[in-house]
C-alpha positions in Angstrom: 39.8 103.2 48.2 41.3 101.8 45.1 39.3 102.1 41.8 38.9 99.0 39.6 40.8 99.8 36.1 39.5 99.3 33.2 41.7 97.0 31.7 40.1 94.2 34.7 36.7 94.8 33.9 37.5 94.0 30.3 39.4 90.9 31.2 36.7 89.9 33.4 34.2 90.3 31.1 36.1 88.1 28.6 36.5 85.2 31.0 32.7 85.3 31.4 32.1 85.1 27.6 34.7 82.2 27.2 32.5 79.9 30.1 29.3 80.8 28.6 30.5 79.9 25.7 32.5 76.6 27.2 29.3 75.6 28.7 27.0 76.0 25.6 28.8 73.9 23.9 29.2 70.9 26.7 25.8 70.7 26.8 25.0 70.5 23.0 27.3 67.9 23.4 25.7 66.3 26.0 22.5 66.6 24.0 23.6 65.3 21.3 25.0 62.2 23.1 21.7 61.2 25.0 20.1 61.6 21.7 22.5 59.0 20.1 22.0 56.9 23.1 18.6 56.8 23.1 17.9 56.6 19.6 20.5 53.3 20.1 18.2 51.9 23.1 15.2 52.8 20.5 17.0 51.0 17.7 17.7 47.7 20.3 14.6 47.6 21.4 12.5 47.3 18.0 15.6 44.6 17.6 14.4 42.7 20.3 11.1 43.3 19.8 11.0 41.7 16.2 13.4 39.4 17.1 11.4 38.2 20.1 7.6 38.7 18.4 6.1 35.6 17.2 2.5 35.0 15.8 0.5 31.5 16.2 -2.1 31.1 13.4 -5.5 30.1 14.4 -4.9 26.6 13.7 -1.5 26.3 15.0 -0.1 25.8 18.6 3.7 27.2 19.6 5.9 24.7 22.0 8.3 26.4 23.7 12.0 25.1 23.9 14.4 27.5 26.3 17.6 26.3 26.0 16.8 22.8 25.2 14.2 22.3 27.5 10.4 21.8 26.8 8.3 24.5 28.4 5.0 23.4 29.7 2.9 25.6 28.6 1.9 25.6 25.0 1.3 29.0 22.9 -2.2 29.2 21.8 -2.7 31.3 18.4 -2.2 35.5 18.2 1.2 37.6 19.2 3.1 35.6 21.8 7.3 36.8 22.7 10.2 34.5 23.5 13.7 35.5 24.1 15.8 35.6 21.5 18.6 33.6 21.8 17.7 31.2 24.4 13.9 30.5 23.9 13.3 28.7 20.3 9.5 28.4 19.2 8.2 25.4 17.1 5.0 25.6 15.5 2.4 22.0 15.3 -0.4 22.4 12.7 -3.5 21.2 14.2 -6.3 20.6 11.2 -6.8 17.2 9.7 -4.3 16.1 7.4 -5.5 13.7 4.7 -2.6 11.0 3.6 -3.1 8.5 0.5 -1.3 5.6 1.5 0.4 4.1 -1.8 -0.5 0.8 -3.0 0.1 -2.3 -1.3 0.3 -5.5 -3.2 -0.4 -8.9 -1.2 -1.9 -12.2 -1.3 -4.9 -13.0 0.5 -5.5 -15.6 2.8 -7.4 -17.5 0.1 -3.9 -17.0 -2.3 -5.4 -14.3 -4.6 -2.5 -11.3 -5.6 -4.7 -8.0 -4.9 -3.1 -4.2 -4.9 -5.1 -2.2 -2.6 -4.6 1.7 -2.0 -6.5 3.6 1.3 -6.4 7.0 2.8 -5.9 8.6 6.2 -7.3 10.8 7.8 -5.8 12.5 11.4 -5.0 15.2 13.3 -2.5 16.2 16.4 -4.2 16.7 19.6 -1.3 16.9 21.5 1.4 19.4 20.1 4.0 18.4 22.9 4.0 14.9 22.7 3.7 15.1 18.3 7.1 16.9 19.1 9.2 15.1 21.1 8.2 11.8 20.9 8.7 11.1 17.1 10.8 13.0 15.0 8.3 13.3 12.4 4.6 12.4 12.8 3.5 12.5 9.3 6.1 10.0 8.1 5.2 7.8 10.8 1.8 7.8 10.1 2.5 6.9 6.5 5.0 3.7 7.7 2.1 2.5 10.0 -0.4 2.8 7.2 1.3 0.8 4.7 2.3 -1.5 7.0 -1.5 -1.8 8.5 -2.5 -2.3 4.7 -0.3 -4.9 4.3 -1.0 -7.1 7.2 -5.2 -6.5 6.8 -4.7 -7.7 3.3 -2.9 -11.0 4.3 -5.9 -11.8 6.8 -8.9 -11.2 4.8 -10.5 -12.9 2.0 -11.0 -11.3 -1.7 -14.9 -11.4 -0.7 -14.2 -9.4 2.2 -12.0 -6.7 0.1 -15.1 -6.5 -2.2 -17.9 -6.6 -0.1 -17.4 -6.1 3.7 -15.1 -2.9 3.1 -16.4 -1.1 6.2 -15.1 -4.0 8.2 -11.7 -3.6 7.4 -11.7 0.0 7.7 -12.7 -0.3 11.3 -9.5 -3.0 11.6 -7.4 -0.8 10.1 -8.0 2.7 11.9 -7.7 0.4 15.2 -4.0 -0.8 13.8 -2.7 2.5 13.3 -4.5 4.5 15.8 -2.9 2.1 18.5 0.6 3.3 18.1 -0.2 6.9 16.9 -1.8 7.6 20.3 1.4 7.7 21.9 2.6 10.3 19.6 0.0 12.5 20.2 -1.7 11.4 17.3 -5.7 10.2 16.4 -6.3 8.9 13.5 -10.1 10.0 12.5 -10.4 7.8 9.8 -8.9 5.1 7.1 -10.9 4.2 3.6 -9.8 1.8 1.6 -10.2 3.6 -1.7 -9.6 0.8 -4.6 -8.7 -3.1 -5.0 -6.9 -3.7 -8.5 -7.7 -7.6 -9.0 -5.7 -9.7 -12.4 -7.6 -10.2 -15.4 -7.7 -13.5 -15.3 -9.2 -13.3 -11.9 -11.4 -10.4 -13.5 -12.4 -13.1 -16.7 -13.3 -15.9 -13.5 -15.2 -13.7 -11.5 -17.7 -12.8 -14.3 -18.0 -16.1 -16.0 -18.8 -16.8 -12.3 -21.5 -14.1 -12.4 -22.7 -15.0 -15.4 -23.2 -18.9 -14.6 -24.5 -17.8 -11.2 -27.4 -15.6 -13.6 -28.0 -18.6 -15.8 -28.7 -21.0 -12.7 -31.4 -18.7 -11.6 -33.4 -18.6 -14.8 -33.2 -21.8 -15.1 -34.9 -22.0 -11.1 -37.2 -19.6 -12.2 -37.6 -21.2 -15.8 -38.3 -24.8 -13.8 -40.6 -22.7 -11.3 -42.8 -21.3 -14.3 -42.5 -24.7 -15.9 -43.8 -26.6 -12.8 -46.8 -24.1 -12.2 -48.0 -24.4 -16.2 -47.9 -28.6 -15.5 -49.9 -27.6 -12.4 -52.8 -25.6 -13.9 -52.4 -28.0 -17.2 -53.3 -31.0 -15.3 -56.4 -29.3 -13.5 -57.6 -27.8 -17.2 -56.8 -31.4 -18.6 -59.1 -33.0 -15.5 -61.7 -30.7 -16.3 -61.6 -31.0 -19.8 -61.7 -35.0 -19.1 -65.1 -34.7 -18.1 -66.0 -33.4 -21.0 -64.9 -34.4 -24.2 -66.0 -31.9 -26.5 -63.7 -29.4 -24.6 -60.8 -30.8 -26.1 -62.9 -30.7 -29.6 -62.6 -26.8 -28.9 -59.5 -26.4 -27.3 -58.1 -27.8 -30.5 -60.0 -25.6 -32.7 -58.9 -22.7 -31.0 -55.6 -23.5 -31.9 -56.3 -24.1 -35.4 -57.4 -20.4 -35.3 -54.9 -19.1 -33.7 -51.8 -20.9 -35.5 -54.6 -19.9 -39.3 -53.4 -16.1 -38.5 -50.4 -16.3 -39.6 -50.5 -16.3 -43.1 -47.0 -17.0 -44.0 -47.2 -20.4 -42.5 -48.3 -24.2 -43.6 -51.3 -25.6 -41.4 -51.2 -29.3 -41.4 -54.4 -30.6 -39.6 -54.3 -34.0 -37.6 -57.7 -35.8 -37.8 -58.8 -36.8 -34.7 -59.3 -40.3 -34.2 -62.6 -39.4 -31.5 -64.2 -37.7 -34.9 -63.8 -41.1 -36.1 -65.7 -43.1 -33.3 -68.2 -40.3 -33.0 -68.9 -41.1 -36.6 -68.9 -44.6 -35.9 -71.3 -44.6 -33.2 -73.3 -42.0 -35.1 -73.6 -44.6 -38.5 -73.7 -47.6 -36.3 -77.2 -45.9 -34.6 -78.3 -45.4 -38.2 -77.6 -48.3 -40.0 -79.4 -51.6 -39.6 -77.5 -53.9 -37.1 -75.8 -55.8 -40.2 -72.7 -57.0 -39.8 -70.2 -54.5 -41.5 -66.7 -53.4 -41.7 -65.4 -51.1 -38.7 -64.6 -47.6 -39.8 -61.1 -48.0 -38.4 -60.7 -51.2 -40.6 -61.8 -49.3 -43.5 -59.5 -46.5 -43.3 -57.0 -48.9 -42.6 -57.3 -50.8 -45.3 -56.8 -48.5 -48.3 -53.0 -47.7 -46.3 -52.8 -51.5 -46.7 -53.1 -52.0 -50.1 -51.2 -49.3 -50.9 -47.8 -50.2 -48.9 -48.3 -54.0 -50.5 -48.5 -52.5 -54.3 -45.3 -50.6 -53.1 -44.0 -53.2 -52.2 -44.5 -55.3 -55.3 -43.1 -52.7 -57.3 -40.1 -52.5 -55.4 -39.3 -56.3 -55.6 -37.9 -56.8 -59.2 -35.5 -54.2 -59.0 -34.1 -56.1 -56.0 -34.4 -59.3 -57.4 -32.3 -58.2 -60.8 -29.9 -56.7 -58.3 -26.5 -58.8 -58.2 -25.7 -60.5 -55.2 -22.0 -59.7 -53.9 -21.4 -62.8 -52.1 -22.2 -64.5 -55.3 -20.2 -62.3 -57.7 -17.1 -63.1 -55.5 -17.5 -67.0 -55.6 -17.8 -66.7 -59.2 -14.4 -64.6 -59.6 -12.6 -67.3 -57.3 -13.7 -70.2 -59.6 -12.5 -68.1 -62.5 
């Protein structure tokens, strides 16, 4: 038998050493490369992930467009995916927008110029329809509204604007929520906040107020006046029946008119007094005849208007005459 040498066994032992080594080194290799390639499929992944993670608020809804189509269903709020690239996700707000509509100046159908501003309130109910059917709902809105004012303020009356404002509200939610329904659209409510009138219109309006006031205390001036003449007429029959109530009536007004000290009291004297005195001297007296006491206060006021009268007559007697004077210049 032949013996193995040991120059073999060395060079066997060597080509051992060189695969072990060969192989080690393949497989950290190998190692290495599925830990690049999965740290790359980790790295694509959180790519997608982010890229494909979208979050609906509470008071949003997502609508879905792959590739240019609608999607039916609609996102409702938290995490929802898409896929990047082809899906695209658009997001509706659903609270109530309020809108001031700017003013609108028109002429009402009685021809007065008014400005009028309103507000709007509405909300989306349907997120699909609010998308494709109008480019952009809030600026339709705002078209109709001004629009709506426009036309309700060419159909009403200023009285109406002033007064019946609830009315035209109702008119005007009904001519903008008829068109907005289409797009997905309600309108909850429309104010009109403010109507701007002229001032010359402002000046007629209260010089209308202010005769209107006057005409009423003068109804209830004439009403006060026409009870008074009432119970005046049923004291003045009562006090007919008895004379000496108007005596006293009388003297209570002399009393009440003497309080006043800063004033002059100039007292009539009644022409009754008189006959009562008369009847009183005429039961007195013996039945001769004798002058009545109106003739004898009479005739004192006589004599004196004749003695002024007397005096008065020289000085128009020595008085020229001008229709005398002027016949005597011609002659000249």
């Amino acid at each position: 038998m032949s013996s193995v040498s040991p120059l073999c066994t060395q060079r066997s032992y060597r080509r051992s050493t060189h695969l072990e080594r060969l192989v080690r080194t393949l497989g950290v290799a190998m190692v290495e490369e599925l830990v690049a390639a999965g740290v790359t499929l980790a790295s694509a992944g959180a790519v997608y992930a982010m890229a494909a993670a979208r979050v609906v608020k509470q008071y949003e809804r997502g609508v879905v467009f792959r590739l240019g189509k609608l999607r039916p269903d609609v996102r409702g709020p938290g995490f929802t995916m898409i896929v990047p690239g082809v899906d695209k996700l658009r997001k509706v707000n659903m609270q109530i927008v309020t809108m001031p509509v700017p003013g609108q100046e028109g002429i009402t159908r009685d021809n007065v110029t008014v400005r009028v501003d309103a507000v709007v309130y509405f909300r989306v109910t349907s997120p699909a329809e609010a998308v494709v059917r109008v480019e952009d709902y809030r600026f339709a809105v705002a078209q109709m509204a001004q629009t709506s004012l426009r036309s309700i303020i060419g159909k009403s009356e200023l009285d109406d604007l002033l007064s019946n404002r609830e009315k035209l509200n109702q008119g005007l939610e009904l001519m903008i929520d008829s068109p907005a329904v289409e797009w997905g659209v309600t309108i909850d409510r429309v104010e009109i906040k403010d109507v701007s009138l002229p001032e010359t219109m402002k000046r007629s309006m209260a010089r209308q107020a202010e005769a209107d006031r006057e005409r009423r205390a003068r109804v209830i001036n004439a009403d006060a006046e026409l009870q008074a003449s009432k119970k005046l007429a049923e004291a003045a029959k009562e006090m007919s029946e008895q004379p000496a109530a108007l005596q006293l009536r009388l003297l209570q007004t002399v009393v009440a008119v003497a309080a006043e000290k800063n004033s002059t009291l100039v007292l009539p004297f009644p022409v009754e007094l008189l006959r009562f005195l008369e009847r009183a001297q005429q039961g007195v007296a013996a039945p001769a005849p004798q002058q009545p006491v109106r003739e004898s206060v009479q005739q004192p006021v006589r004599e004196s208007v004749r003695e002024s009268v007397q005096e008065q007559r020289p000085s128009l007697e020595s008085r020229p005459d001008p229709d005398s004077e002027g016949s005597n210049s011609g002659q000249d």
